[in-house]
N, C-alpha and C positions, 0 to 999 in steps of 0.2 A: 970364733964365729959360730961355731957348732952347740945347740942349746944342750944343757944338762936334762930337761925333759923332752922323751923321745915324742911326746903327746904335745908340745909347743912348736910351733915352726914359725919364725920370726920373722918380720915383714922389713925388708930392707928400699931404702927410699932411693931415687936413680942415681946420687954418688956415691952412696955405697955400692951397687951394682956395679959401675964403672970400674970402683977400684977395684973390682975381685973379675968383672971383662972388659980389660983394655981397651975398648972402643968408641967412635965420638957419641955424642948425643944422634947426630943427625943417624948415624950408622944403628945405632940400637934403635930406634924407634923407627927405621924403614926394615928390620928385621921380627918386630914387633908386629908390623904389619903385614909384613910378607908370610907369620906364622915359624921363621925360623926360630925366633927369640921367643919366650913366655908370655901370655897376654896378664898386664898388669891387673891390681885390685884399686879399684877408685874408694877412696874414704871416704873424698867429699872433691868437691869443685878444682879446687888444686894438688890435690893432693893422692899422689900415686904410690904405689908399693906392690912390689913384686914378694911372693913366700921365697924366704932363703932357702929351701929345698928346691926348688925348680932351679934357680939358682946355680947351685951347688950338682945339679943333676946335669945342666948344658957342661959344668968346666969338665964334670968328670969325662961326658961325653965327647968330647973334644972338639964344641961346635960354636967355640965363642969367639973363635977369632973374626977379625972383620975383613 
């Protein structure tokens, strides 16, 4: 998961999220909103991605459980 350049950070879409924080859908997006969880990056109309450093920054944290 980890990019070979420290200058790229890679945008992960919400099942990838999921698989790296066990959590439901419903669960990540009411902590999404509550500000516990990352506020995502909009691409376009459907389409969401969070930076796999914010990511990587909640597991290290230890604040991803649900």
């Amino acid at each position: 998961m980890h990019s070979q350049n420290p200058h790229i950070d890679p945008l992960l879409r919400l099942p990838q999220v999921l698989k790296i924080i066990p959590v439901s859908r419903s669960t990540w997006w009411a902590g999404v909103k509550s500000g516990r969880f990352p506020k995502p990056i909009k691409l376009g109309p459907r389409t969401t991605c969070w930076r796999e450093s914010d990511i990587m920054k909640l597991v290290k944290e230890g604040e991803c459980h649900g």
